[in-house]
N, C-alpha and C positions, 0 to 999 in steps of 0.2 A: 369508454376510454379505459385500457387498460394498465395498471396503477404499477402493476410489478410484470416481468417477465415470468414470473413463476406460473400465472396466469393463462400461458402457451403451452398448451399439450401437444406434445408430437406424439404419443405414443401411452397407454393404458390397458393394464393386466391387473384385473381385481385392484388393490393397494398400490401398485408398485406407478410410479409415471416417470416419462421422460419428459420435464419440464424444456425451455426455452433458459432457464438459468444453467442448469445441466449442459446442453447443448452448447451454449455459446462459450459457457467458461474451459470445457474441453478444448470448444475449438481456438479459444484465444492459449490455453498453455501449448497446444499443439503448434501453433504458430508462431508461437516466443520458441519453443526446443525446435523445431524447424530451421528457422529463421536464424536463431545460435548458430548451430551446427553448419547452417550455409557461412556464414559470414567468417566464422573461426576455422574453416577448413583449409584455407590457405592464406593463414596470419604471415606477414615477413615483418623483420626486423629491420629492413634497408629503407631507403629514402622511395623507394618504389612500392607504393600503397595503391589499394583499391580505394574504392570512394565508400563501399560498403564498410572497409576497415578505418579509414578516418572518422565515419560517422559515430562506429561505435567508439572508438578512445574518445571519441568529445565527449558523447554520453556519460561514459564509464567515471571519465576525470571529471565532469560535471561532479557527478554521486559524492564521486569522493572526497570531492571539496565541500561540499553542503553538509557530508558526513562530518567533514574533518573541522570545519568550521562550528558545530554545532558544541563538540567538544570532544567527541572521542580519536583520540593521538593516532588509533592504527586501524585508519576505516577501513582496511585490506580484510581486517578478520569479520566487517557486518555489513560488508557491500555484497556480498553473495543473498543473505535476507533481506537486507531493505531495499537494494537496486531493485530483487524481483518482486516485491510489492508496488513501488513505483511502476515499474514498466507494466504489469499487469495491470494496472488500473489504469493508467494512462493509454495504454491499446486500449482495452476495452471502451475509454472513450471517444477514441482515434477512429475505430470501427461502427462510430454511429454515422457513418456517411456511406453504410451499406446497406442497402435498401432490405427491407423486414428482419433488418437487426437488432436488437435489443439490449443495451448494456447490461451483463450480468451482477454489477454494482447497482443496478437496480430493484437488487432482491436482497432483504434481510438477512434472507440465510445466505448471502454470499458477504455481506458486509461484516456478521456477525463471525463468520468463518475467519476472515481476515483481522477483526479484532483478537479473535480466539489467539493466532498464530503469533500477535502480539503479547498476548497476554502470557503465552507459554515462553516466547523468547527471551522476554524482561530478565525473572529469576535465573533464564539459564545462563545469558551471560554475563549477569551479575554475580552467578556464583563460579563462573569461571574465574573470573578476574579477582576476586575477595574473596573466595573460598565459600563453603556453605554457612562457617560460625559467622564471615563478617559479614554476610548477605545478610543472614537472618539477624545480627544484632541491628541492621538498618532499622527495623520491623520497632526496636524499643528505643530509638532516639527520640528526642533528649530522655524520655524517660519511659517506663512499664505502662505508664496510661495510654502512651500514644501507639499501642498494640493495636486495640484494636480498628480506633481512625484512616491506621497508615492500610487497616486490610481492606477498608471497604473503599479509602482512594483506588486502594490498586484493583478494585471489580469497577467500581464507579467510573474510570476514566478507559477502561475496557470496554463499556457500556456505549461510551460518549464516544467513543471512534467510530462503534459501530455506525449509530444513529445519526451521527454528523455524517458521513459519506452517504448514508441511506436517505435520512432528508432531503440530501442536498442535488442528488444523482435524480431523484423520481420526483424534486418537486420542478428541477430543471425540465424533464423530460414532460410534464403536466402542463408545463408553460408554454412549452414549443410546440403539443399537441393541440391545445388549446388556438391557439393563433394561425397554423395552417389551419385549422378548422374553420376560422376566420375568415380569413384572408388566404388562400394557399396559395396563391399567385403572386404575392408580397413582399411575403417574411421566410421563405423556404430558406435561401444563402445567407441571408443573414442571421435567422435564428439557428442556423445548422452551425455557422461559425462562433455564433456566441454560446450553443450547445459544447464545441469544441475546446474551448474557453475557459468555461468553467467546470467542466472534467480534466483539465488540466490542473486549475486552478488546487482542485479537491485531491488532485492525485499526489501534489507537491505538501501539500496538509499534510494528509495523510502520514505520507512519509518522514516530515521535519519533524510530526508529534511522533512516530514511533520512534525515531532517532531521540529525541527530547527521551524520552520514556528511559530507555536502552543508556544512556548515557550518567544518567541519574542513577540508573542501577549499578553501572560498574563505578561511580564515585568513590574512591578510595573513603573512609572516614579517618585514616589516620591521622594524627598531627604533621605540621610540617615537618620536623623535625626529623621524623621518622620516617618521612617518604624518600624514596630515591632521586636521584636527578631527571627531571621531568627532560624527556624525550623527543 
């Protein structure tokens, strides 16, 4: 049984491979900018919609309300990164009803990748929003000891995104191999839709924790006093 896609070689030169992680994850971005570009190509403004363009404003205004609920005021400026983490992981679990498919959320280095991206966005747009001195004084609240605590939350919960979607992506996938093995005659529709499920489930995680992350970051620390009329 194979544990990661990393594990499918399509292709080997000395060092170099084209794994099944590689492969698939091209091929789900190539389908998300495909897929855009069809659906956005003839957006209207009138009461006369495709059903391709209702489907994505539900989408879209989903994001933004989960965004906006979560706490940040103007989800418009972190629905362009979180929406596309969401959908990316969320295809890629959509796409396990493609026979010798393999989620590439199934591989470390794609989860690890996606944490990474979290881990580089936090500071950026927290230091958009506070500047670089009020970001970095976050770093010493309430006091100079909690320097170096608040560094290693911020590796430590980089770490846990990864390994929480990576756990949770290959031990689902272990289970549902497992039991066709079994039974294949059985639990195919069922375990593919409970496969469905809980890739969904992980995609929506995912997502609310980097939102949770991102929103902590641009927390004003001002007093109230000081801060403007909330928005």
């Amino acid at each position: 049984m194979r544990l990661s896609p990393d594990e499918i070689i399509f292709w080997q030169y000395g060092f170099l491979k084209l794994n099944a992680t590689i492969v698939f994850t091209w091929g789900l971005m190539l389908l998300l900018a495909v897929g855009s570009a069809l659906v956005t190509r003839r957006l209207s403004t009138g009461l006369e919609r495709s059903r391709w363009q209702n489907l994505l404003e539900i989408v879209v205004t989903a994001i933004e309300k989960q965004i906006e609920e979560v706490g940040l005021h103007h989800p418009e400026r972190y629905l362009g990164f979180l929406g596309t983490l969401f959908l990316l992981i969320a295809t890629a679990s959509l796409c396990t009803i493609i026979p010798g498919y393999d989620p590439p959320t199934g591989s470390l280095s794609t989860t690890v990748a996606l944490a990474l991206c979290v881990f580089v966005a936090v500071p950026l747009f927290g230091i958009e929003e506070q500047g670089l001195r009020g970001y970095l004084q976050s770093y010493v609240e309430p006091t100079l000891i909690m320097l170096p605590f608040n560094i290693i939350s911020e590796v430590s919960r980089t770490l846990a995104l990864a390994v929480r979607l990576f756990g949770n992506m290959m031990s689902g996938a272990m289970i549902i191999g497992i039991l066709l093995a079994i039974t294949p005659f059985i639990f195919p529709i069922v375990m593919t839709a409970l496969g469905l499920l809980t890739g969904m489930v992980q995609a929506y995680i995912f997502f609310i924790l980097a939102t949770v992350y991102i929103a902590a970051a641009t927390r004003s620390r001002k007093p109230a006093h000081q801060q403007g009329p909330a928005p």
